[in-house]
C-alpha positions as CSV (number, residue, x, y, z in Angstrom):
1,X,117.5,98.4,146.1
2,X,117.5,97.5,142.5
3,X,120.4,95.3,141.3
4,X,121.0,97.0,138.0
5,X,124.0,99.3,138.1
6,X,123.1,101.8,136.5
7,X,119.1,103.1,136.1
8,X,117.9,105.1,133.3
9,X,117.4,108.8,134.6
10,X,113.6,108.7,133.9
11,X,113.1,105.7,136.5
12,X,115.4,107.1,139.4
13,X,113.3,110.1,139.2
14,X,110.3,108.7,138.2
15,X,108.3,110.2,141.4
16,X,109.7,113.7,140.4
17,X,108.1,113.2,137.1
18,X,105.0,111.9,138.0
19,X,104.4,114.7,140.3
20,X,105.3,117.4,137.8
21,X,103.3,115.3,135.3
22,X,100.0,115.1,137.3
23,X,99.9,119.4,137.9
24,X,101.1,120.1,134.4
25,X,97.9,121.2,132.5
26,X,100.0,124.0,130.1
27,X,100.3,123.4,126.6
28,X,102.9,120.6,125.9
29,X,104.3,120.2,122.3
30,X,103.0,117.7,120.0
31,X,104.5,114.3,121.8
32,X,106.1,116.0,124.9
33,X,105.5,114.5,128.2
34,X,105.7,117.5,130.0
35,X,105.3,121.4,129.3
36,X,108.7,123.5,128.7
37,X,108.1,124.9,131.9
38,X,107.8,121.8,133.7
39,X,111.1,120.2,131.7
40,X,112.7,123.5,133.2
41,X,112.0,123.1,137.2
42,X,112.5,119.2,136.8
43,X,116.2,119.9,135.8
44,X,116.5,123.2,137.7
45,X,114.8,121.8,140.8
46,X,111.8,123.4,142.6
47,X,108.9,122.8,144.2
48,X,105.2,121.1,143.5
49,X,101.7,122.9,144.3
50,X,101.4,119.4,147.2
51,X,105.0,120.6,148.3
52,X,107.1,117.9,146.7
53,X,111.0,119.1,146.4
54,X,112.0,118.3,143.0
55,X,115.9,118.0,143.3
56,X,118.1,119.9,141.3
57,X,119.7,118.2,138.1
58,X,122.1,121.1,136.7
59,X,123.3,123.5,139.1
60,X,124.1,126.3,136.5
61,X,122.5,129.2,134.9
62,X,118.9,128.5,134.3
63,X,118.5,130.8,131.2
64,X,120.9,128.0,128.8
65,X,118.4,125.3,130.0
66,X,115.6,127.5,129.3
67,X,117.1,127.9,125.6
68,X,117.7,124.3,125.1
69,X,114.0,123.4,126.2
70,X,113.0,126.2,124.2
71,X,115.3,124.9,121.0
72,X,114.0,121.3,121.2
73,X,110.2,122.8,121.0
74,X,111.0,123.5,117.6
75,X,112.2,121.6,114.3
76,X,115.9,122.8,115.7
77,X,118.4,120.3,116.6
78,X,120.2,120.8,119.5
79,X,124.0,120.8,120.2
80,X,125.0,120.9,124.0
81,X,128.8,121.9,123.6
82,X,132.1,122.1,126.1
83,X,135.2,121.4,128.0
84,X,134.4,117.5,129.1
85,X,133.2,116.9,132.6
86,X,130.5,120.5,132.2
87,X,127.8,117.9,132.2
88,X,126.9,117.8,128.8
89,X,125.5,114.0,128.9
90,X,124.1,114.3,132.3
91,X,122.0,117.7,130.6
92,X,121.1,115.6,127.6
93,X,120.0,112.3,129.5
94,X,117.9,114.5,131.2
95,X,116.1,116.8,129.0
96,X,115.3,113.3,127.0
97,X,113.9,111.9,130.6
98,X,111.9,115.3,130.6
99,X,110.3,115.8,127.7
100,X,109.8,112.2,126.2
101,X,110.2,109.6,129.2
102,X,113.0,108.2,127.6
103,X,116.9,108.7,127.7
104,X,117.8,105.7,126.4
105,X,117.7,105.9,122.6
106,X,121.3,107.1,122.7
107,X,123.9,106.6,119.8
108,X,127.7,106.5,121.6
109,X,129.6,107.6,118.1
110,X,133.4,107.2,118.4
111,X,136.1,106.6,115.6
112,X,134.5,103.7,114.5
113,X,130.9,104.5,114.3
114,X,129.6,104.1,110.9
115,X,126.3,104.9,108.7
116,X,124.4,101.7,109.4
117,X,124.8,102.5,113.4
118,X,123.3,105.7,112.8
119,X,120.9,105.2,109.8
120,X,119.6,101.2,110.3
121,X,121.1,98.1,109.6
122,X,119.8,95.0,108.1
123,X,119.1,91.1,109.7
124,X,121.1,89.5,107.1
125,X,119.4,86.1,107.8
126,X,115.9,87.4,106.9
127,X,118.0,89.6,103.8
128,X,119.2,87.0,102.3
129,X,115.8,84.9,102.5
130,X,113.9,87.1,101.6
131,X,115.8,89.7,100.3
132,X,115.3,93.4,101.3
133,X,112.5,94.4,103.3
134,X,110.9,96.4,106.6
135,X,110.9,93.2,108.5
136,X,114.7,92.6,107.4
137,X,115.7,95.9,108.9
138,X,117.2,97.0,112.1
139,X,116.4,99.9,113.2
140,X,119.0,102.3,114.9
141,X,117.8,104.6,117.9
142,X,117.6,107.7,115.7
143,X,115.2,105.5,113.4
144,X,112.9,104.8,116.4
145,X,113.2,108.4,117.5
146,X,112.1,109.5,114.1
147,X,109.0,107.1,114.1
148,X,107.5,107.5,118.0
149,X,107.9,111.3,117.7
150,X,110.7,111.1,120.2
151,X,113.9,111.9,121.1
152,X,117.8,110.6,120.2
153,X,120.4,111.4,121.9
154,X,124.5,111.1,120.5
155,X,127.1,111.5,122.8
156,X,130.6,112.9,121.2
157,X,129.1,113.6,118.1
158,X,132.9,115.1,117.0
159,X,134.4,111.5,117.9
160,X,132.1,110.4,115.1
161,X,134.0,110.6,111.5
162,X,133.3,113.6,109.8
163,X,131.9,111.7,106.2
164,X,129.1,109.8,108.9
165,X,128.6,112.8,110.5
166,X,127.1,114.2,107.6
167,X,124.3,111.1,107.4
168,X,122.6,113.5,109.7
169,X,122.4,116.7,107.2
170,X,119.1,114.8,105.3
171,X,117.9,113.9,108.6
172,X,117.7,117.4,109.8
173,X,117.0,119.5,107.0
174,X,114.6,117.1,105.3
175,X,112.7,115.5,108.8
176,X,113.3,112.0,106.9
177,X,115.6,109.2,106.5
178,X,115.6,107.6,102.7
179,X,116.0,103.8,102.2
180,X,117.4,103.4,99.1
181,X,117.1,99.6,99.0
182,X,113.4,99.6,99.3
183,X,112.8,102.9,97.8
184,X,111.2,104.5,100.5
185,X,111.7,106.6,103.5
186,X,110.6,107.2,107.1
187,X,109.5,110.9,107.9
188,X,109.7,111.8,111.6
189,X,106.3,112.2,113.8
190,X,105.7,115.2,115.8
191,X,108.0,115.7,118.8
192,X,111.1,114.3,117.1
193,X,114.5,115.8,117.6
194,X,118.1,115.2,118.5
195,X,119.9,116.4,121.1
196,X,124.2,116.1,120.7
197,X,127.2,116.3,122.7
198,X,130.5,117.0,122.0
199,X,133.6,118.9,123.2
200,X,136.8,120.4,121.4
201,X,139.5,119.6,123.7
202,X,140.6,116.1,123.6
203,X,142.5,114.4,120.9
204,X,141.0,112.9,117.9
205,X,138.0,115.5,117.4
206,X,136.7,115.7,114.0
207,X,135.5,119.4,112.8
208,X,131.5,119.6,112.3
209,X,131.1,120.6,108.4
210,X,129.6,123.8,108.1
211,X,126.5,122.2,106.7
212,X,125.8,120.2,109.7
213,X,126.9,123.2,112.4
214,X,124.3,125.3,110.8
215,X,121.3,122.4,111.5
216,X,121.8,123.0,115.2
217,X,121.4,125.6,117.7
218,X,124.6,125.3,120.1
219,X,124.5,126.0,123.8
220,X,127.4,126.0,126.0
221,X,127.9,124.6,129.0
222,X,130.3,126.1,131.0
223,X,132.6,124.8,134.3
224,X,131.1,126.2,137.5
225,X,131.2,130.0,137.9
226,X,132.5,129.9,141.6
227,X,134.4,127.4,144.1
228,X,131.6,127.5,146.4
229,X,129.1,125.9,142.8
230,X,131.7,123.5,142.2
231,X,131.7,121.9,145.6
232,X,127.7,122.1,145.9
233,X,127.8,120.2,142.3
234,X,130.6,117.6,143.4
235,X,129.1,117.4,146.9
236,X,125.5,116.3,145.1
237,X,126.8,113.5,142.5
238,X,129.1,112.3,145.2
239,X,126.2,111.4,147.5
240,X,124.1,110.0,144.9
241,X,126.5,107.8,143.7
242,X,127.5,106.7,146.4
243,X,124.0,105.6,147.8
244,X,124.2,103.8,144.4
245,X,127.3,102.0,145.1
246,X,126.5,101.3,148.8
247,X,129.1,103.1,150.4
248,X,128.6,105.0,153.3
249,X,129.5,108.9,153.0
250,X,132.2,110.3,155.4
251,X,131.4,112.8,158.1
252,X,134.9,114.8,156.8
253,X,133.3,114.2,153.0
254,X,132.8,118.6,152.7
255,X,136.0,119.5,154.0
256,X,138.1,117.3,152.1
257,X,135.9,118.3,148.7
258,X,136.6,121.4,149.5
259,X,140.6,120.6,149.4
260,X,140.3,118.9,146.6
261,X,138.5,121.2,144.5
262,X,140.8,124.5,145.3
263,X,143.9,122.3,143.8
264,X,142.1,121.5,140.8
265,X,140.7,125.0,140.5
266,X,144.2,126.8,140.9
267,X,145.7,123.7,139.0
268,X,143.6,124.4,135.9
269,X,143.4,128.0,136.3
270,X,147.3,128.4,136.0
271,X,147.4,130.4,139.2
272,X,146.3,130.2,143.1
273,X,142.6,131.5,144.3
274,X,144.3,134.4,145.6
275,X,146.0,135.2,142.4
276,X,149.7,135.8,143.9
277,X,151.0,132.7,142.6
278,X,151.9,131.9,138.7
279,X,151.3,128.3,137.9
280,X,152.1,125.8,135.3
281,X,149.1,124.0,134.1
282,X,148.7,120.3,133.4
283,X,147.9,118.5,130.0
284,X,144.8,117.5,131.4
285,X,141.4,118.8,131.9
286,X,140.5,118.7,135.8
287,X,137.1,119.0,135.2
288,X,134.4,118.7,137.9
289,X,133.4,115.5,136.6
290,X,137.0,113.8,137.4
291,X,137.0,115.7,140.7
292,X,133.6,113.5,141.5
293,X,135.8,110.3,140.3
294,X,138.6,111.3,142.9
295,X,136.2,111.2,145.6
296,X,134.2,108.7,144.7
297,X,137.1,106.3,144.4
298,X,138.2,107.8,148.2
299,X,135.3,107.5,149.5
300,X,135.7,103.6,148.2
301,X,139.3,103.1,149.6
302,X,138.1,104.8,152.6
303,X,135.6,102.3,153.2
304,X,137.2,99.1,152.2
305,X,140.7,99.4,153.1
306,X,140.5,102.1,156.0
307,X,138.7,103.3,158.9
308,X,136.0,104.7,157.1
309,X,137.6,108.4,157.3
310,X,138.3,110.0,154.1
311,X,141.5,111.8,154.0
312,X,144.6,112.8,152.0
313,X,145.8,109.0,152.3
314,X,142.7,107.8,150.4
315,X,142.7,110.7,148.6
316,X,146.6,111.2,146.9
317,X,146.2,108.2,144.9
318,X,143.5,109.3,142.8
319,X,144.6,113.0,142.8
320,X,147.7,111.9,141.1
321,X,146.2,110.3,138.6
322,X,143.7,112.6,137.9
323,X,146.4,115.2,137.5
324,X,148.9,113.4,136.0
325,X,148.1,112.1,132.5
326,X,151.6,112.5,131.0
327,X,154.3,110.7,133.4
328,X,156.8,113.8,132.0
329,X,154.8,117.0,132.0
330,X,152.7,116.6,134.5
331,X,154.2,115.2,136.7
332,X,156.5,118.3,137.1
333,X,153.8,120.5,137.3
334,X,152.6,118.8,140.1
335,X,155.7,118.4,141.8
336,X,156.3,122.3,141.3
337,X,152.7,122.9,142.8
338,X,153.5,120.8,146.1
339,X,156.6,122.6,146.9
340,X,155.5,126.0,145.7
341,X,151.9,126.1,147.3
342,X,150.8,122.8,149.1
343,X,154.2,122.9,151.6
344,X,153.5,126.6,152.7
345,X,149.5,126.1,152.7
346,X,147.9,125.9,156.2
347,X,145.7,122.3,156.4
348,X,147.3,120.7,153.4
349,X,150.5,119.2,155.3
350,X,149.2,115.5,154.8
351,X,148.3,115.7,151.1
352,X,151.8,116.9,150.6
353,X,153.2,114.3,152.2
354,X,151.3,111.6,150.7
355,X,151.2,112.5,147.3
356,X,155.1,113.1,147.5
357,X,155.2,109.5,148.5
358,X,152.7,108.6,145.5
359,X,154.6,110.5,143.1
């Protein structure tokens, strides 16, 4: 097992992408590792002509994968938008795994991102030697994207300021990125794109200009139709992060998944699955991606502080503070959901108890 935490998506599934790579004798786009087709199945899962199961990387609706394959094929940027935790970076890791071999020229923007993070930057040893000059510069990973003919990915593009934002309008309309100090430019090779995240629900988002919204084609990504996608989604990432992190999955793992998502399905929702009951909802998102974090982090109390048997005592802890993001608000909400739904529910005795005593 490797001892890097954390492996690049294209060398986890490197077999996968081998095997797609060695049957693959469509047309590819200039630069593309693979054909559209193939990016497809790699990220929807399927199987080779030798028989090979290639696991599933979104579990979703295959036609918006098919249109964001289909959008990075042309001189289109790409904009995967939604609620956090709908897989938006997972989606975008991939497709760059897919269709270039590499995911990681990645910009992370946040409040303080700025234009030499996303344009280049200089070596100010050799600058003020030599003054400017290509061998002074630094190039950013949207720089090397734009001169291999490859891929960039920039996660929560609307963290990013919206004045920087707007470096990427000559970028995307123009296919080239001026240097004003040397007077000269780099145009983008064949097979160059970008592919962006971002959502609109958490605080300090910053509007795309309508300039820059126009110089992408937007997909959505949506949270899982149905309870019984949500837990096959949860139930995935949870076992594959666990084999990452060593820790040995529970036989009870499904069941307690199971639990875990109806609360944060009727939590979100504003009502129970049955629709009888009227509920307060909480300031945060409960997304599928924190429900992975609950069990995740269960799964690790489980193992080094208990028996080995996930349950509601491993559980409440991180259920709590999943839910309950402000102390005031939430916290009521929740406390108005245990005594309203979880004390009268069938099988859901202990979490009541427990997260009473958390709370």
């Amino acid at each position: 097992m490797s001892d890097i935490l954390r492996l690049p998506a294209e060398t986890i599934y490197q077999a996968e992408l081998d095997a797609l790579k060695a049957e693959d004798v469509g047309h590819k786009p200039e630069n593309w590792a693979l054909t559209p087709q193939a990016v497809v199945t790699y990220l929807m899962g399927g199987k080779t002509k030798d028989g090979m199961t290639i696991s599933a990387k979104y579990i979703g609706n295959r036609r918006l994968i098919e249109t964001a394959v289909a959008t990075l094929a042309t001189d289109r940027a790409l904009l995967l938008l939604g609620v956090p935790g709908t897989a938006k970076s997972w989606v975008s890791e991939h497709l760059a795994a897919g269709i270039c071999g590499n995911s990681t020229q990645v910009i992370q923007c946040t409040a303080g991102t700025d234009e030499n993070q996303i344009r280049y930057g200089w070596n100010y040893a050799q600058l003020l030697a030599n003054g400017p000059s290509r061998e002074a510069l630094v190039p950013t990973p949207l720089y090397r994207a734009m001169e291999s003919g490859t891929l960039c990915r920039l996660e929560e593009l609307t963290r990013m300021g919206s004045d920087v934002q707007d470096t990427l309008i000559t970028v995307l309309s123009e296919k080239m990125l001026p240097i004003p100090e040397l007077n000269d430019a780099v145009y983008a090779q064949k097979g160059f794109n970008i592919i962006a995240t971002a959502n609109n629900r958490d605080k300090g988002v910053n509007e795309l200009s309508s300039a820059l919204k126009r110089r992408f084609n937007v997909v959505v990504l949506p949270l899982p139709d149905d309870m019984e996608q949500e837990v096959s989604i949860i139930a995935k990432r949870v076992n594959e992060m666990s084999a990452n992190l060593d820790l040995p999955v529970a036989k009870d793992t499904q069941q307690e998944i199971e639990k875990v998502v109806t609360m944060f399905r009727e939590l979100r929702g504003g009502e129970t699955l049955d629709g009888k009951i009227t509920l307060k909802t909480p300031t945060g998102n409960l997304s599928t991606a924190e429900a992975i974090a609950v069990m995740v982090g269960g799964l690790s109390q489980a193992n080094w502080f208990g028996n080995g048997t996930l349950n509601a005592e491993g559980l409440a802890s991180n259920l709590v503070g999943a839910i309950v993001k402000d102390p005031v608000q939430d916290k009521a909400v929740l406390e108005e959901y245990l005594e309203t739904v979880l004390k009268k529910r069938s099988g859901y005795a202990d979490y009541y108890k427990i997260i009473n005593e958390v709370l």
